[in-house]
Backbone as JSON, one array per atom type, in Angstrom:
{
  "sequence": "XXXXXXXXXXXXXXXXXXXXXXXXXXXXXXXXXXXXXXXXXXXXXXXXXXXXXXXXXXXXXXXXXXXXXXXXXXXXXXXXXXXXXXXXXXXXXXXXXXXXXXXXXXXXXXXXXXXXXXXXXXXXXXXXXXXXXXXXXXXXXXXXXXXXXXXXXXXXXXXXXXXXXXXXXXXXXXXXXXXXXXXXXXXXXXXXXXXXXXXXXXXXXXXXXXXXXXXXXXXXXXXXXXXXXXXXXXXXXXXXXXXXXXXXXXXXXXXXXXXXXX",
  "N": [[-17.28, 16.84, 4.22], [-16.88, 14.47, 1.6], [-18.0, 11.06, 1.26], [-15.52, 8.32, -0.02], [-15.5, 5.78, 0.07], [-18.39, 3.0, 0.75], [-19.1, 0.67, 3.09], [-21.29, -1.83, 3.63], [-22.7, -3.77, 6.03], [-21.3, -6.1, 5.32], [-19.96, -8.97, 4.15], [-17.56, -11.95, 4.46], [-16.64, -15.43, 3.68], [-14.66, -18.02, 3.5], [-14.38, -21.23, 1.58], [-16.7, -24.08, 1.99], [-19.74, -25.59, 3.58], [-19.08, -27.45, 6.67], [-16.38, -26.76, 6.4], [-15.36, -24.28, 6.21], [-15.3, -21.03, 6.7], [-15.36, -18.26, 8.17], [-14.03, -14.97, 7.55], [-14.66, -11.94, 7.5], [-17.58, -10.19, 9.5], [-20.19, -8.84, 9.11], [-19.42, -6.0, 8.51], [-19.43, -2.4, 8.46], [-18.63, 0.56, 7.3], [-18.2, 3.82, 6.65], [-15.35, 5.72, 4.86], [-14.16, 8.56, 4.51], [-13.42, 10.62, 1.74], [-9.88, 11.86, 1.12], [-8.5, 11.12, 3.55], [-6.19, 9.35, 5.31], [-6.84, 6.15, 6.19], [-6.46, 4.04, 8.3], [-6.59, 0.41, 8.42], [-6.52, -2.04, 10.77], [-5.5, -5.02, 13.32], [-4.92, -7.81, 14.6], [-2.77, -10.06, 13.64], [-4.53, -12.21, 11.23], [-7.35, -11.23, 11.22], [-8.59, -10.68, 9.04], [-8.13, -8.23, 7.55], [-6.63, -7.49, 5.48], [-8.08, -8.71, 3.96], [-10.41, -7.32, 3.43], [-9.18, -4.82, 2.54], [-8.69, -6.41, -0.07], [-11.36, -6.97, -0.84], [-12.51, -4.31, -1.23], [-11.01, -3.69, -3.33], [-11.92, -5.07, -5.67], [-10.41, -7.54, -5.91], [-11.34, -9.69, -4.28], [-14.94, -11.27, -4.33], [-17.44, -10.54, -2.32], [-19.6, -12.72, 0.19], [-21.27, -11.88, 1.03], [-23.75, -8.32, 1.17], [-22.39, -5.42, 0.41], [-20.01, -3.03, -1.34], [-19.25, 0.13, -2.08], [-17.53, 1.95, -4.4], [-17.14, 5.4, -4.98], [-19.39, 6.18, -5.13], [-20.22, 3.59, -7.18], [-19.45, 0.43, -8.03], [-16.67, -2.33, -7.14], [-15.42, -3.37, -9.12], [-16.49, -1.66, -11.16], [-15.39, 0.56, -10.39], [-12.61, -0.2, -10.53], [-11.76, -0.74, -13.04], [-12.01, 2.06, -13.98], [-9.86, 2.68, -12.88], [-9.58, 3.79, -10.4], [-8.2, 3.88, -8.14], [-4.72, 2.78, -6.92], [-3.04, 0.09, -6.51], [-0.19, -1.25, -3.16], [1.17, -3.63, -2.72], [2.65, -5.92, -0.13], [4.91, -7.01, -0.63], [7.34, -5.47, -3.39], [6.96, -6.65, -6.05], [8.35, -6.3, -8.76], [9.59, -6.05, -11.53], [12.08, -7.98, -12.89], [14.17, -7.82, -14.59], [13.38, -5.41, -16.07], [14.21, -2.02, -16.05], [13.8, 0.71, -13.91], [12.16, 2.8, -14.77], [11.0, 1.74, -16.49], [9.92, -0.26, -15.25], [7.69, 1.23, -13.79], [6.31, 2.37, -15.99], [4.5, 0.31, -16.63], [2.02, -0.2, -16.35], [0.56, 1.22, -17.87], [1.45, 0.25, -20.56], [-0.89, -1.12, -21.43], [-2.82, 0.59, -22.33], [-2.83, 2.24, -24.52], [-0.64, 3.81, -24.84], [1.72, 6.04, -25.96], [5.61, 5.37, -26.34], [6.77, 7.83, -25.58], [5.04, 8.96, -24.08], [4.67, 7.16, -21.86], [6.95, 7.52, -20.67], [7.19, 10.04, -19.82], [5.42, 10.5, -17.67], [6.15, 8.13, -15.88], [8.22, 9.16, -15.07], [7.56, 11.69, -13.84], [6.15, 10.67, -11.68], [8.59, 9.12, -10.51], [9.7, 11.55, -10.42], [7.76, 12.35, -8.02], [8.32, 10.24, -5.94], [10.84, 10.73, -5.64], [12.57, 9.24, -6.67], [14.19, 10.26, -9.46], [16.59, 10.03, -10.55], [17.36, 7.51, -10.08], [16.19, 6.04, -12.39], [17.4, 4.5, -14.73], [18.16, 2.36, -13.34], [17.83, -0.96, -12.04], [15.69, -3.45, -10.32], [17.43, -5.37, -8.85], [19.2, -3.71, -8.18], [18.36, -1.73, -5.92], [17.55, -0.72, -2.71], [15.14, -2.48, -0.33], [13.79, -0.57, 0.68], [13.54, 1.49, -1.2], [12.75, 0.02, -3.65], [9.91, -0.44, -2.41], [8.95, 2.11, -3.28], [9.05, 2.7, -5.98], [7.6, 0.99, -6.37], [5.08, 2.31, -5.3], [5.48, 4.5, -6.54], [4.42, 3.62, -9.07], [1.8, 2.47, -8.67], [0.54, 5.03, -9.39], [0.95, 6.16, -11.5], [-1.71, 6.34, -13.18], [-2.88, 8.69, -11.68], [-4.85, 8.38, -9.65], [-7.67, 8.55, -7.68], [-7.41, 7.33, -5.14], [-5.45, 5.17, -3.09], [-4.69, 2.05, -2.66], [-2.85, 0.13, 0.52], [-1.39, -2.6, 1.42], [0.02, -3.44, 4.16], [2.37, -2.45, 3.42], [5.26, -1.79, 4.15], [5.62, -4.18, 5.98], [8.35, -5.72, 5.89], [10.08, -4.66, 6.16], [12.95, -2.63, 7.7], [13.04, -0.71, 10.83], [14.39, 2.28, 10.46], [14.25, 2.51, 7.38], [11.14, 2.35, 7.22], [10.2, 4.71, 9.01], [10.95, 6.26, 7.08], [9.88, 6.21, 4.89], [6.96, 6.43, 5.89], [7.0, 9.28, 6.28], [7.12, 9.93, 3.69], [4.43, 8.63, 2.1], [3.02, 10.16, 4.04], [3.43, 13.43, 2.53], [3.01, 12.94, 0.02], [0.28, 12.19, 0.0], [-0.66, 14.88, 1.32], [0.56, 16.41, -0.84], [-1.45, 15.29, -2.95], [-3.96, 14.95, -1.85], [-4.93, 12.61, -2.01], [-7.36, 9.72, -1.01], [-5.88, 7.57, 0.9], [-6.05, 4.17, 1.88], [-5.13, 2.04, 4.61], [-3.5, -1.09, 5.63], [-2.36, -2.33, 8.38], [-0.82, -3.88, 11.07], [0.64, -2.69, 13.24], [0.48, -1.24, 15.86], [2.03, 1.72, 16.68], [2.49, 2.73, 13.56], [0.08, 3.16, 12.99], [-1.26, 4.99, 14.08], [0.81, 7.03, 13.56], [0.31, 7.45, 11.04], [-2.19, 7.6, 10.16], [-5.59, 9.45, 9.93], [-7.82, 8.17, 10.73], [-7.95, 5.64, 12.61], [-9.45, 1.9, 12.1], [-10.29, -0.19, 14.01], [-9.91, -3.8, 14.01], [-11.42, -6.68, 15.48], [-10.69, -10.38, 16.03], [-11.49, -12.74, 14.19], [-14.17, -14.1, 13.73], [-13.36, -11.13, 11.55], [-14.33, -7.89, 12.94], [-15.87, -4.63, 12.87], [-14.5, -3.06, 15.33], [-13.57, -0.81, 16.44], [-14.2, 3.03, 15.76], [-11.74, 5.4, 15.04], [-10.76, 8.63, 15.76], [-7.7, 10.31, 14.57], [-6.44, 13.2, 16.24], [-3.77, 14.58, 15.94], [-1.15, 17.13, 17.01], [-0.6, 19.71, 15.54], [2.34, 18.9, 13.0], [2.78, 15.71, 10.9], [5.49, 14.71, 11.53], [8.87, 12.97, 12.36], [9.06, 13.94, 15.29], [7.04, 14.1, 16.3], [6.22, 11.79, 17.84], [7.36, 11.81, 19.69], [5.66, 13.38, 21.35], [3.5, 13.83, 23.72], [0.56, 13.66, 23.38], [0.78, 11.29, 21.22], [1.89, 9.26, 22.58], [-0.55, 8.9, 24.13], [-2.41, 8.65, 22.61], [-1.91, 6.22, 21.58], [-1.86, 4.8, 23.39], [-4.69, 4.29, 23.57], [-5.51, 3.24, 21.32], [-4.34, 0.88, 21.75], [-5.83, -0.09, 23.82], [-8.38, -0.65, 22.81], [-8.44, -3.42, 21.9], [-8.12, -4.57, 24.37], [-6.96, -6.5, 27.52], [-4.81, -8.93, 26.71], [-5.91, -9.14, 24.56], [-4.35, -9.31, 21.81], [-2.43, -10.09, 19.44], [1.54, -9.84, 19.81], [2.85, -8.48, 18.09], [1.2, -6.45, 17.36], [1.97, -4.56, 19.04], [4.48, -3.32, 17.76]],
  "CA": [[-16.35, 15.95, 3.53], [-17.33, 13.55, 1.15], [-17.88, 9.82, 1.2], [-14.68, 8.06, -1.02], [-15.65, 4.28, 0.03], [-18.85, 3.02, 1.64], [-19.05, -0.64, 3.0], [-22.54, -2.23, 3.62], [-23.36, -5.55, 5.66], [-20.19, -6.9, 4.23], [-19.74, -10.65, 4.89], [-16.83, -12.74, 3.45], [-16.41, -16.54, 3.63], [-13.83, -19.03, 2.53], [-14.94, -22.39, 2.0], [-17.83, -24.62, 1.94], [-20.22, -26.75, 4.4], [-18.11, -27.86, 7.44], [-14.79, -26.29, 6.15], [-16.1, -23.04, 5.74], [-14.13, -19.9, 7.27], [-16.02, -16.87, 8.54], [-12.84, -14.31, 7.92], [-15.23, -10.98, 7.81], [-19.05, -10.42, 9.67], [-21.18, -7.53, 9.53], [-18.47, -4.82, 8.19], [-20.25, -1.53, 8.13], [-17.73, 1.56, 7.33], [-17.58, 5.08, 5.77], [-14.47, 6.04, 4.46], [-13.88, 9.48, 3.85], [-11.94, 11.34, 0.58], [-8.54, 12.72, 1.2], [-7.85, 11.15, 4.46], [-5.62, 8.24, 5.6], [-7.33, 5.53, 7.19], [-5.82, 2.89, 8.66], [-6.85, -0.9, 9.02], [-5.63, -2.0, 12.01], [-5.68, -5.64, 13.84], [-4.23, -9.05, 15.04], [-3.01, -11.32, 12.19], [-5.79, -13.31, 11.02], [-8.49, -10.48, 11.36], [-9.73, -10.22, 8.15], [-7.77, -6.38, 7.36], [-6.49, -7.55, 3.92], [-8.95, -9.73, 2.92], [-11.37, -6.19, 3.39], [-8.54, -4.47, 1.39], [-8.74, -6.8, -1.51], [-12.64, -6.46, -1.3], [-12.56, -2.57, -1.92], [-9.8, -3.3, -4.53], [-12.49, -5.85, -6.64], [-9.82, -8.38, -6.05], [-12.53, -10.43, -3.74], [-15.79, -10.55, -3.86], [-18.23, -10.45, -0.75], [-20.21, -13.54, 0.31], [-23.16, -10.77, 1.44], [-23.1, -6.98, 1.86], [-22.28, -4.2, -1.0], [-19.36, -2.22, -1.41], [-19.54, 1.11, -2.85], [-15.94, 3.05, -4.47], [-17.37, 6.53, -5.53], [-20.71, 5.42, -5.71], [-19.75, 2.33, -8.12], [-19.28, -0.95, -7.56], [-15.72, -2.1, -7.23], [-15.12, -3.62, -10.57], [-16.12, -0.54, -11.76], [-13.98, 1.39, -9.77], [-10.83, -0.63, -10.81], [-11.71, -0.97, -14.61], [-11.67, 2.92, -13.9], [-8.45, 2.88, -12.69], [-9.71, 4.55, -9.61], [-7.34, 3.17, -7.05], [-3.46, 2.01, -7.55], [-2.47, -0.64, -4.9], [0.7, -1.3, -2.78], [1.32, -4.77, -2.25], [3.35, -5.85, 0.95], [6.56, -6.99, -1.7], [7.01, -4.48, -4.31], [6.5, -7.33, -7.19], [8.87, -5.84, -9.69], [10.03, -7.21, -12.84], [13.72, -8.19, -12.34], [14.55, -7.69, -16.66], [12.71, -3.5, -16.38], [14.9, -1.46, -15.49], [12.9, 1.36, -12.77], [11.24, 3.57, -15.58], [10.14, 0.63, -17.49], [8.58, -1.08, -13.96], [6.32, 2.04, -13.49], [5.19, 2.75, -16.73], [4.18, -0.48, -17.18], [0.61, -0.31, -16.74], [0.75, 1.91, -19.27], [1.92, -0.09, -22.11], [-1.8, -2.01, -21.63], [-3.7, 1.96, -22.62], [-2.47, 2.56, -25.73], [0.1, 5.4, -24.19], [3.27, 6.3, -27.09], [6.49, 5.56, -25.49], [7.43, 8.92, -25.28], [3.91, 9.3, -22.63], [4.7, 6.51, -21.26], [8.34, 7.66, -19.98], [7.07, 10.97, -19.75], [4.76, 9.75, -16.84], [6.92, 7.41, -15.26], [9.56, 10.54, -14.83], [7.08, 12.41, -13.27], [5.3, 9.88, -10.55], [9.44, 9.12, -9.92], [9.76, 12.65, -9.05], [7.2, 12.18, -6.68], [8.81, 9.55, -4.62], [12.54, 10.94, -5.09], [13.5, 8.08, -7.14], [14.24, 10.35, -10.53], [18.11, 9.73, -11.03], [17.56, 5.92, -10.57], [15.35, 5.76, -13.27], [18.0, 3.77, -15.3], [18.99, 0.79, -12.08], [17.35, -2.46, -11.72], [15.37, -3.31, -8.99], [18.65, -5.74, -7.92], [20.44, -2.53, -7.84], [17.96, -0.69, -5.12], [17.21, -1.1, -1.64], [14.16, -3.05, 0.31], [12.73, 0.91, 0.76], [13.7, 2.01, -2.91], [11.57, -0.94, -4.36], [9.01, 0.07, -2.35], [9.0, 3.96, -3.42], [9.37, 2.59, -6.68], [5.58, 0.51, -6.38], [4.39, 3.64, -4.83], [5.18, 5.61, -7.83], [3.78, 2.75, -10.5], [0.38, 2.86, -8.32], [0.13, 6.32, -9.39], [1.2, 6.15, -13.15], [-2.7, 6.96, -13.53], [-3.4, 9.08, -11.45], [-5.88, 7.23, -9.02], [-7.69, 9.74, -6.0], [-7.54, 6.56, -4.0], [-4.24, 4.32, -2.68], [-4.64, 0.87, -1.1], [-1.56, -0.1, 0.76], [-1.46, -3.81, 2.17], [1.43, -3.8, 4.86], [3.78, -2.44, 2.32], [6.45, -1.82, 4.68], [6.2, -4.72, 7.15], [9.45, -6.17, 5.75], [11.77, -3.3, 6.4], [13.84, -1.88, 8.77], [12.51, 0.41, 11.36], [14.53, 3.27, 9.66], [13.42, 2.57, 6.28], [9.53, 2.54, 7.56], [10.39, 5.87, 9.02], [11.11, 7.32, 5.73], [8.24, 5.92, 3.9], [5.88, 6.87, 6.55], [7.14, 10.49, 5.95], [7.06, 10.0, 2.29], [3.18, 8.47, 2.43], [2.34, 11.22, 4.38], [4.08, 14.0, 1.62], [2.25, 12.33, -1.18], [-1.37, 12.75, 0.43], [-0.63, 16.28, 1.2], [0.63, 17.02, -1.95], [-2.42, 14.84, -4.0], [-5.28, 14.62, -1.38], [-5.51, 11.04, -2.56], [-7.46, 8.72, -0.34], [-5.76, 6.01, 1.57], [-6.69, 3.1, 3.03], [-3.57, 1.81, 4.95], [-3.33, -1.82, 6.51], [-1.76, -2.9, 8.88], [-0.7, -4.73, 12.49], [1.25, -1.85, 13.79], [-0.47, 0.17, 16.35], [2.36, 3.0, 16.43], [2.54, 3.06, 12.38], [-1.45, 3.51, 12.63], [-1.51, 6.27, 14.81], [1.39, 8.09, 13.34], [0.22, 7.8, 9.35], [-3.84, 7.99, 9.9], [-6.39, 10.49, 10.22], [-8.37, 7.53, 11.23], [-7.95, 3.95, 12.83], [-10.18, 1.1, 12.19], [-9.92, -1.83, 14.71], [-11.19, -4.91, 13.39], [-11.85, -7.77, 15.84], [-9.98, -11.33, 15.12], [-11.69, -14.56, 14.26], [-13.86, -13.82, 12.47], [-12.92, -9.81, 11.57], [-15.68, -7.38, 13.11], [-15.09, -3.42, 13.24], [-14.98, -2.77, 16.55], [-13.69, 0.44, 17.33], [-13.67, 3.67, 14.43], [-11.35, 6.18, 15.82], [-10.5, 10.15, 14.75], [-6.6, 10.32, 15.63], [-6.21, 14.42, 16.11], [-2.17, 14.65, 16.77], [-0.95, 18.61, 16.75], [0.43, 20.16, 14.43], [2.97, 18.81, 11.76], [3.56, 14.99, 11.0], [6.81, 14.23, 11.14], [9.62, 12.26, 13.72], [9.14, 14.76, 15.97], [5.6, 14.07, 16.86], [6.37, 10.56, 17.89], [7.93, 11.95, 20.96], [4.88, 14.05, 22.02], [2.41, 13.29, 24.85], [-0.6, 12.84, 22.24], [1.52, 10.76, 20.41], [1.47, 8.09, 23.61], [-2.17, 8.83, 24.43], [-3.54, 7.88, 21.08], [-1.36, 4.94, 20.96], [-2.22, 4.08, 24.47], [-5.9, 4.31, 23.51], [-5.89, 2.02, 20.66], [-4.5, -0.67, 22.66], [-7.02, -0.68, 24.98], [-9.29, -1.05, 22.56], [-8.22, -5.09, 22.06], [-8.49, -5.65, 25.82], [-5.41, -6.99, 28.0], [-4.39, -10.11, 26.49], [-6.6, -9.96, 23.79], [-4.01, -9.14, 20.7], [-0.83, -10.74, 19.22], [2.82, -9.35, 20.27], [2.82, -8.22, 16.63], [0.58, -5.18, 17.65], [2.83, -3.83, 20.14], [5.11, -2.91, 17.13]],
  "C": [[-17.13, 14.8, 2.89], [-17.1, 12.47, 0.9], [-16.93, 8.93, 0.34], [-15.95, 6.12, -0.89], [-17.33, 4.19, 1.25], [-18.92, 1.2, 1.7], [-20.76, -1.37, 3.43], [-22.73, -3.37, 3.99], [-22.63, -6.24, 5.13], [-19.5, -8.63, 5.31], [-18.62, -11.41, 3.9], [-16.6, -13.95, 4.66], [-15.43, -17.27, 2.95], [-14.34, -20.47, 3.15], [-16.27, -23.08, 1.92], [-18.51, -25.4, 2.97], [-19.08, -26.64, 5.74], [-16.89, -26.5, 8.17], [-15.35, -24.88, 5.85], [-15.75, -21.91, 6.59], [-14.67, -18.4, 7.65], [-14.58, -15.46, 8.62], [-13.6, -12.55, 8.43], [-16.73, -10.69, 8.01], [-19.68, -9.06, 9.94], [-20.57, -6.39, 9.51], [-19.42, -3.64, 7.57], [-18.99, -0.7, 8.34], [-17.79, 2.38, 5.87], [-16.33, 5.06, 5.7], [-14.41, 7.09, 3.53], [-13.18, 10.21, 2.88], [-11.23, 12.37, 1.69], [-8.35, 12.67, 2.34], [-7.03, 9.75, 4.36], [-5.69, 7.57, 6.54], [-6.74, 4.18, 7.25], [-6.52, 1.37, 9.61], [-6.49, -1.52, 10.19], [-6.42, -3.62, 12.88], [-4.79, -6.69, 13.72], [-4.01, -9.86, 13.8], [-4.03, -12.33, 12.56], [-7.3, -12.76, 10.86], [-8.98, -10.47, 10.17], [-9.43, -8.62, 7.22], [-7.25, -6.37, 6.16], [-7.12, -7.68, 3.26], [-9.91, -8.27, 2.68], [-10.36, -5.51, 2.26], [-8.72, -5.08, 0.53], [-10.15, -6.94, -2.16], [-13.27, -5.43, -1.94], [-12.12, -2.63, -3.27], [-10.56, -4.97, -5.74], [-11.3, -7.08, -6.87], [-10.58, -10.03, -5.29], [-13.87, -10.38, -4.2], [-16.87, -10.96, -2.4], [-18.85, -11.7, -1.14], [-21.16, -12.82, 0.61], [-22.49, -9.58, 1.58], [-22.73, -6.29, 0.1], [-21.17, -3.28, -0.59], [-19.33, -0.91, -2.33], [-17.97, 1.92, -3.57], [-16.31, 4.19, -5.07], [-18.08, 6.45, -6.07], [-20.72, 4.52, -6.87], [-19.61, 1.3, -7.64], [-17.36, -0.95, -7.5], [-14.92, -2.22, -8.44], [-15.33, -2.41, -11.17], [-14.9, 0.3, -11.51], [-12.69, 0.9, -10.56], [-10.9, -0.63, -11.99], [-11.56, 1.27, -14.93], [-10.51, 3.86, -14.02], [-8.76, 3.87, -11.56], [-8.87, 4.5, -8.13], [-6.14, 2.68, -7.3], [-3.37, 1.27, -6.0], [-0.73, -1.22, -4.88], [0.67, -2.38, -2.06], [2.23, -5.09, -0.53], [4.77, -6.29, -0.19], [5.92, -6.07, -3.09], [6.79, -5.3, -6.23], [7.46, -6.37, -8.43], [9.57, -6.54, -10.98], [11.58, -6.85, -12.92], [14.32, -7.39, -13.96], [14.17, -6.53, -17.04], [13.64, -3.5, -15.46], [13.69, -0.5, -14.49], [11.81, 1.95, -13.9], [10.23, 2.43, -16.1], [9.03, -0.16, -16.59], [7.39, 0.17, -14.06], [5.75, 2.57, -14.59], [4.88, 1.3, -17.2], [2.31, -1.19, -17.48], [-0.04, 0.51, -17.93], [1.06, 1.61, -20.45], [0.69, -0.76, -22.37], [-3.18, -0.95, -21.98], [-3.6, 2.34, -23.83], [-1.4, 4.02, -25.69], [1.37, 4.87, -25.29], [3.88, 5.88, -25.64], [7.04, 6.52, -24.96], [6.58, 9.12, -24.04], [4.35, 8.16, -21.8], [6.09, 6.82, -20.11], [8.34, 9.0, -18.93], [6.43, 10.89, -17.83], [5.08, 9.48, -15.67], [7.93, 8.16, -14.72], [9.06, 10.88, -13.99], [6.68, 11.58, -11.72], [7.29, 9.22, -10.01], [10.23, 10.46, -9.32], [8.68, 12.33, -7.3], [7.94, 11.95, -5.89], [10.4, 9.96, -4.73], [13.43, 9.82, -5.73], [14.12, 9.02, -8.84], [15.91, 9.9, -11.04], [18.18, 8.72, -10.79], [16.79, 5.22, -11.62], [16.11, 4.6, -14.62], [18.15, 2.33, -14.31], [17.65, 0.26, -12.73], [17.09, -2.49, -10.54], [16.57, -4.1, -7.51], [19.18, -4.42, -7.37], [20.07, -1.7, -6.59], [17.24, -1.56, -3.89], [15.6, -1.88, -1.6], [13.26, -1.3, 0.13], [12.8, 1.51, -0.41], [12.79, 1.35, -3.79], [10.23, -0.28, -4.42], [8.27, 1.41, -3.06], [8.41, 3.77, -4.88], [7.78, 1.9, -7.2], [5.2, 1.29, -6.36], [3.88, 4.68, -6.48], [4.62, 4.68, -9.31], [2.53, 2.95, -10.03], [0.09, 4.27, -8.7], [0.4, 6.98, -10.81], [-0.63, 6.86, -13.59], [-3.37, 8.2, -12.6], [-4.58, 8.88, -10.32], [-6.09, 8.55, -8.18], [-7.72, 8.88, -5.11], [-5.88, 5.74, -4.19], [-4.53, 3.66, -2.04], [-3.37, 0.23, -0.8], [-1.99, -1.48, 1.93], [-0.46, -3.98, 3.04], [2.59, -3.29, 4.38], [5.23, -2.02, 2.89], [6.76, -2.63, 6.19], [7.2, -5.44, 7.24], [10.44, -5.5, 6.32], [11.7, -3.19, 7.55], [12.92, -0.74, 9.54], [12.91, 1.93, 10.33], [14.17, 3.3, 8.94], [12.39, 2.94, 6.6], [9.72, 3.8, 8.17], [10.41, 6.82, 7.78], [10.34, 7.0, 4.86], [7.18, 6.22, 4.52], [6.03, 8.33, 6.15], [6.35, 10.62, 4.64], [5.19, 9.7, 1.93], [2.44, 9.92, 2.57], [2.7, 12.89, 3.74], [3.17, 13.66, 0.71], [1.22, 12.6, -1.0], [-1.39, 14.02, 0.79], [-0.78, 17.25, -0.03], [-0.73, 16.89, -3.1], [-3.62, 15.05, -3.49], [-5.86, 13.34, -1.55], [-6.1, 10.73, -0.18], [-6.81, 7.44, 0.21], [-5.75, 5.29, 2.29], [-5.09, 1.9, 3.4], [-3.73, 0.39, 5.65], [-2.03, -2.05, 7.34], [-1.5, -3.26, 10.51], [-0.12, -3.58, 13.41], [0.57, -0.47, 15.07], [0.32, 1.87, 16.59], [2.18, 3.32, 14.93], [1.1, 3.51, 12.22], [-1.62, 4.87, 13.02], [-0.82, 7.38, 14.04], [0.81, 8.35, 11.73], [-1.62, 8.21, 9.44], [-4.34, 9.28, 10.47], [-7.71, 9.65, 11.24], [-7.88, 6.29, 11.69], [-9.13, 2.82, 12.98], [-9.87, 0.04, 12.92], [-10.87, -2.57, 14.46], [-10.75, -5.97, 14.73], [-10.84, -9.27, 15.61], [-11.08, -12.84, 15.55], [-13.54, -14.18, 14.34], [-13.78, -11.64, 12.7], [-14.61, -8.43, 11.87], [-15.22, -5.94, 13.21], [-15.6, -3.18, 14.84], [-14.61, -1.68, 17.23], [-13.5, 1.67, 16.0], [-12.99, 5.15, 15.41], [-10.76, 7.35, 15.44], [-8.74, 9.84, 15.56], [-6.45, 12.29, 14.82], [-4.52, 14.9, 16.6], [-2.02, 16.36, 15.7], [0.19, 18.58, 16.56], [1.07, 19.13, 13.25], [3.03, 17.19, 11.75], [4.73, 14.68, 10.98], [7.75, 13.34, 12.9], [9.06, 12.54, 15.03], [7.61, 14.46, 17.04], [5.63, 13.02, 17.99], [6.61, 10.54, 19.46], [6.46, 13.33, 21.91], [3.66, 13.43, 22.34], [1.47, 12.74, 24.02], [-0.17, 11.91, 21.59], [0.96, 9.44, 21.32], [0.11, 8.17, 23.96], [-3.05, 8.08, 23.07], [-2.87, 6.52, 20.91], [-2.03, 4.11, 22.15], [-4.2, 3.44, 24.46], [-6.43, 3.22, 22.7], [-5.74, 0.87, 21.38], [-5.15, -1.1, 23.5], [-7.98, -1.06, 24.17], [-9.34, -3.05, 22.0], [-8.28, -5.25, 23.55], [-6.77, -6.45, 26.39], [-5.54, -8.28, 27.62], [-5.03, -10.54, 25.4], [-5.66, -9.81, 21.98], [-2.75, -9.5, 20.71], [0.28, -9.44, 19.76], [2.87, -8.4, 18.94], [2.16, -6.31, 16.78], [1.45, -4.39, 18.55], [4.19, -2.93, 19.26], [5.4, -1.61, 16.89]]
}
């Protein structure tokens, strides 16, 4: 399997002198194509700020990031990655079609490609017959679906997803975890998943990264092998609690927010 992301010695800082913020130290991590690896730690760790490093939205105070042997700026001027914010940022005045082809009106894409597109990446997520509403008009998990399928207007073999469903409803996050895991089946895309959740880690990854808190260190990289099929169903089987039980040991008794227990 081959290397999607590699990280290198990666050091980030906020701040200067004094005031000066150690959020990530000594981040060394592969990240394999066409699995779904999941960030994973205590608010404050450092598990975004690494997401927005990959995604050339940071850059490193030391250390080298690699996105398909490239830098990241390359990568993203590529268009090699679509990301999934934690709010789905939608433009209230686009109707749904018009939100997801909208990176598309900045390529030189006709309107007809542009709709054409936007149809298609709302099959994906199941949104095609709301393609006329407003994002007033559609749920907290419809929004979402609705990002999902704009990150993917190009095409990307990678997906970074920041929390994107720690607003919602248990049920909702049920049906986007499905849906997630549908989408990488169907594409093979890469994604790199954050978040606080140690059941949502277990049940959506192939991998879990535990980072450390204060400042963010990787401290445990972990294969999760759960049999057979993802879906509900799993949730309730023995491996299911063993792999969950496993991560949490790896923070130590008392050493991770309530937040993780999620």
């Amino acid at each position: 399997m081959s290397t999607e992301i590699v990280i290198n010695q990666v050091n980030m800082r906020f701040g200067k002198g004094d005031k000066a913020v150690t959020a990530l130290s000594d981040i060394n991590l592969d990240i394999p194509s066409g699995e779904i690896v999941s960030l994973l730690g205590p608010s404050g760790c450092g598990k975004s700020t690494l997401l927005r490093l990959i995604a050339d939205l940071l850059e490193p105070s030391a250390g080298k990031i690699e996105v398909e042997n490239e830098s990241p700026r390359q990568a993203r001027l590529q268009r090699k990655f679509g990301i999934i914010f934690q709010q789905p940022t939608l433009l209230e005045w686009r109707n749904v079609v018009d939100n997801v082809s909208l990176p598309l009106e900045f390529t030189g894409h006709s309107r007809k490609e542009r709709k054409q597109i936007a149809m298609e990446q709302l099959r994906m997520v199941g949104l095609e017959k709301f393609a006329g509403h407003y994002p007033w008009q559609l749920s907290g998990g419809m929004q979402q679906r609705v990002a999902i399928a704009r990150a993917l207007t190009f095409n990307p073999p990678m997906l970074l997803m920041d929390e994107p469903f720690s607003a919602l409803d248990e049920f909702t996050k049920e049906r986007l975890h499905l849906e997630v895991i549908r989408i990488q089946e169907q594409t093979r895309k890469t994604v790199v998943f954050v978040t606080h959740s140690i059941p949502e880690a277990v049940f959506l990854s192939n991998r879990v990264i535990v980072l450390s808190a204060h400042p963010g260190k990787v401290k445990h990289n972990l294969s999760i092998e759960l049999p057979g099929k993802r879906d509900l169903q799993i949730r309730e089987h023995p491996a299911f609690f063993e792999y969950t039980t496993k991560v949490r040991s790896c923070f130590g008794e008392g050493a991770y927010d309530e937040d993780l227990l999620v």
